[in-house]
C-alpha positions as CSV (number, residue, x, y, z in Angstrom):
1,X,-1.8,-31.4,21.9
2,X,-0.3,-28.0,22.9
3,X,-2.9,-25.8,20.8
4,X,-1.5,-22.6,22.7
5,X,1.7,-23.6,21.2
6,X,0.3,-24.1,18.0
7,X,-1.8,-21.1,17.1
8,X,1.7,-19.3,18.5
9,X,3.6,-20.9,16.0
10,X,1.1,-19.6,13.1
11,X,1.1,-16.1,14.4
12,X,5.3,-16.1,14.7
13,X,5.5,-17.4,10.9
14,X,3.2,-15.3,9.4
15,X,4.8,-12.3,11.1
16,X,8.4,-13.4,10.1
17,X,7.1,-14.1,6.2
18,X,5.7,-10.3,6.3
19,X,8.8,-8.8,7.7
20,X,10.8,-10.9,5.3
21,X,9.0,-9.8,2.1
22,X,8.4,-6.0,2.7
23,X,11.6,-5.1,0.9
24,X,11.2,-7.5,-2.5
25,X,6.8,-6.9,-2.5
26,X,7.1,-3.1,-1.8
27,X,8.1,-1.7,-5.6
28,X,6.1,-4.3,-7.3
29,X,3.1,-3.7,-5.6
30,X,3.4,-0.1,-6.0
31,X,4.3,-0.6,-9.8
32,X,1.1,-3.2,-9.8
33,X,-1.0,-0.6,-8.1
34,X,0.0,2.3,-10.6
35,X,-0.7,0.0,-14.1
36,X,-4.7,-1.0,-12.4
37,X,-4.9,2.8,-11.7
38,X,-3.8,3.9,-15.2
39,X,-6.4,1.6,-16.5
40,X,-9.4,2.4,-14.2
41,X,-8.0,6.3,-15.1
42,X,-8.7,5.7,-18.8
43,X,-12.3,3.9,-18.2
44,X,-11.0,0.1,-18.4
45,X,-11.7,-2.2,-15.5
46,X,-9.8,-5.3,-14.0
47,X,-10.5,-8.6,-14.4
48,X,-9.9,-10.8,-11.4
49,X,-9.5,-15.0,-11.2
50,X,-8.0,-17.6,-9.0
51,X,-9.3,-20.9,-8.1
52,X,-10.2,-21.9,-4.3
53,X,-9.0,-19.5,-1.7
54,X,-7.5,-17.3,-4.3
55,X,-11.3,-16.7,-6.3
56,X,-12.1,-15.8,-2.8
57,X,-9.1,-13.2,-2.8
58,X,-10.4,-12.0,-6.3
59,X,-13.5,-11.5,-4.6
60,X,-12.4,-9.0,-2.1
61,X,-10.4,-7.2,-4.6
62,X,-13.5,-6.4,-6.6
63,X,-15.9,-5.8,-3.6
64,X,-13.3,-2.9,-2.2
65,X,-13.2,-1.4,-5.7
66,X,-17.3,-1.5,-6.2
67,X,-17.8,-0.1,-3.0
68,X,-14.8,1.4,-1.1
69,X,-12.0,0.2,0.6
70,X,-11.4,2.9,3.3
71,X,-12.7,6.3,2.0
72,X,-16.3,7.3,0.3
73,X,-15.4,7.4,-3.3
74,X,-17.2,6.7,-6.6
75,X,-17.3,2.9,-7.3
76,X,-14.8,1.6,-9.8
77,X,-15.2,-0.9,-12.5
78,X,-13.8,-4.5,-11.5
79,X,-15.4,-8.1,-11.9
80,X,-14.3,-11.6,-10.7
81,X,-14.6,-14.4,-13.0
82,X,-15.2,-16.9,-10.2
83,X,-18.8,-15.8,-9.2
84,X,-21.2,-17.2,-12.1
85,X,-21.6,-20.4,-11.4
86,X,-24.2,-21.0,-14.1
87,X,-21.6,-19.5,-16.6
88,X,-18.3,-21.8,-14.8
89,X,-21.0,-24.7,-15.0
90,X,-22.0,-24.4,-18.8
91,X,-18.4,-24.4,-19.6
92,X,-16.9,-27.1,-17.2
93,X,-19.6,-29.1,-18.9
94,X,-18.6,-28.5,-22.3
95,X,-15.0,-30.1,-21.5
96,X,-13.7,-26.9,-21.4
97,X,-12.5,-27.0,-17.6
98,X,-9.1,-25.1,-18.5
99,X,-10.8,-22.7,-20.1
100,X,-13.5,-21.5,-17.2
101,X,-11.5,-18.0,-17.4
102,X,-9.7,-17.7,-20.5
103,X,-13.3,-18.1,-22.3
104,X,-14.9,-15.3,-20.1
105,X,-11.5,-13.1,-20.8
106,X,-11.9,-13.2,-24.5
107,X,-15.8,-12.2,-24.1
108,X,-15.6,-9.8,-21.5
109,X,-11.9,-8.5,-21.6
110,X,-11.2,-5.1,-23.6
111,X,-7.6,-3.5,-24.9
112,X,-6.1,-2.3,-21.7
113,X,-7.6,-3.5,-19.3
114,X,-5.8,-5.3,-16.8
115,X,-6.0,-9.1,-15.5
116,X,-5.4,-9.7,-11.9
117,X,-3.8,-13.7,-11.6
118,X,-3.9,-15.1,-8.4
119,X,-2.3,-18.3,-7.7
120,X,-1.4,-19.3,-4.3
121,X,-0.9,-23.1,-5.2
122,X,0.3,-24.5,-8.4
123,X,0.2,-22.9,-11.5
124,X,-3.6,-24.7,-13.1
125,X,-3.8,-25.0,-16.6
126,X,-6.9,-22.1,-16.5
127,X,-5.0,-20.0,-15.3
128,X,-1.7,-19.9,-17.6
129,X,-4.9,-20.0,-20.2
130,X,-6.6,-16.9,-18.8
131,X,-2.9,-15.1,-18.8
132,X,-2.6,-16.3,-22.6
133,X,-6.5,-14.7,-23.5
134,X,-5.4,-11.6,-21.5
135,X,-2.6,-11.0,-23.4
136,X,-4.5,-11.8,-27.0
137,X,-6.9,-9.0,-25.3
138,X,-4.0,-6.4,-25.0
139,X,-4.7,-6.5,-21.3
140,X,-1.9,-6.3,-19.0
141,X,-1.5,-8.9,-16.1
142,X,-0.9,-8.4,-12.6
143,X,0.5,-12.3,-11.2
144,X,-0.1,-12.7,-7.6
145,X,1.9,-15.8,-7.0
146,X,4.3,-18.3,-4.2
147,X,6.9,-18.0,-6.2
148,X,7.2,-21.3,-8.1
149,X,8.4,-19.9,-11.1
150,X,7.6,-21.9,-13.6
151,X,5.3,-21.9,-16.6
152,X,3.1,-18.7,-14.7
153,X,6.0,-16.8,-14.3
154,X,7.4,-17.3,-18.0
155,X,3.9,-16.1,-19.6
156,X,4.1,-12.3,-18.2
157,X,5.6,-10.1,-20.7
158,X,7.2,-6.9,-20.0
159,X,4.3,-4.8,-19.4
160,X,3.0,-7.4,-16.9
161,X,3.8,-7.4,-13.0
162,X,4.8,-10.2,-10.9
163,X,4.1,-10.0,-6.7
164,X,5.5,-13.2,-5.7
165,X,5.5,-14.7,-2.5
166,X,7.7,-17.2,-1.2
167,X,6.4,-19.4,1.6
168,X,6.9,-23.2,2.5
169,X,3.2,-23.6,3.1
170,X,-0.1,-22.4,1.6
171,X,-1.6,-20.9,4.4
172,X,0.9,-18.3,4.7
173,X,1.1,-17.8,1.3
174,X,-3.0,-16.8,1.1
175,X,-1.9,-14.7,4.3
176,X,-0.2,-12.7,2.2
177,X,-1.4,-12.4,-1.1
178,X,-4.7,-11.1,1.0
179,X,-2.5,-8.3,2.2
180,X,-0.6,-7.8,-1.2
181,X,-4.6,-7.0,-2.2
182,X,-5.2,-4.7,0.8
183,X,-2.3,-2.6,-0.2
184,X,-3.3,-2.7,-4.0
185,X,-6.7,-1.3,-2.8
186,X,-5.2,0.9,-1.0
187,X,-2.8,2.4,-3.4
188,X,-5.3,2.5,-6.2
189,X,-8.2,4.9,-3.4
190,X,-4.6,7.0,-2.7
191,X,-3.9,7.1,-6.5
192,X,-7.2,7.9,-7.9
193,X,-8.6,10.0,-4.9
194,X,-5.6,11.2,-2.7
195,X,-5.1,10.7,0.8
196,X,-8.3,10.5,3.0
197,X,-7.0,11.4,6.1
198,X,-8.5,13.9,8.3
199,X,-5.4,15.1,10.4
């Protein structure tokens, strides 16, 4: 096998998929950015989830708003609901599996804050469940999905945000729902703090 040829073919599809979705991510992640920063502006926090590679997604979302994404800057308030294992645990074992975030949501989740969906794959049970807590929470919702439509897609409401990607394979799609979450990250530190650039 030809890995060469291989690792080339990665590089050139994941290239293509960014140039082709610039124009259709560009105004939703900008409108995504600007409801989180409106929240974190009026002392709410975002709530992250995804299962798999997306709870690992979550995971850097929250760690560049505790500490800083590319400029010094006071830490801003953000969890992931994929982290407590002893919490996921307790529930999973109570035969409450689709509702490992939808549970923590209606504990932890406040009036405006914002939940941030990420589904790279199909569109799990717990997480349509966590969108459903969110919105009995007042939060709004921020979907980072591939595109399937579906049953994700016809929970959002119209204060809620959709950044859908559309790729044939899941790699690609993780590719780029980690740099949908740069750019979030990026516009929220611009937002909140201005620009950081010493020119």
């Amino acid at each position: 096998m030809n890995y060469y040829q291989k690792i080339s073919e990665n590089f050139q599809q994941t290239i293509e998929l960014i140039a082709m979705s610039v124009d259709s991510l560009a105004e939703p992640i900008e409108h995504g950015s600007k409801i989180m920063s409106d929240a974190l502006l009026n002392d709410r926090k975002i709530i992250a989830c995804g299962n798999g590679p997306d709870c690992a997604i979550a995971q850097l979302f929250v760690s560049n708003l505790l500490n800083r994404f590319e400029q010094e800057r006071p830490a801003l308030p953000a969890l992931s609901l994929g982290l407590d294992a002893s919490s996921l645990t307790a529930i999973a074992t109570g035969n409450h599996t689709n509702d490992l975030f939808a549970r923590q949501i209606h504990a932890l989740g406040q009036t405006d804050d914002v939940l941030l969906c990420i589904s790279s794959g199909n569109s799990h049970t717990n997480l349509l469940k966590a969108i459903q807590a969110a919105h009995e929470r007042n939060m709004a919702v921020v979907a980072v999905s591939n595109n399937s439509g579906g049953q994700l897609t016809s929970l959002l409401t119209g204060v809620d945000i959709e950044l859908a990607v559309s790729a044939q394979r899941q790699p690609r799609v993780v590719e780029l729902h980690t740099m949908i979450i740069q750019c979030l990250c990026e516009m929220i530190e611009l937002g909140l703090f201005g620009s950081n650039d010493q020119d």
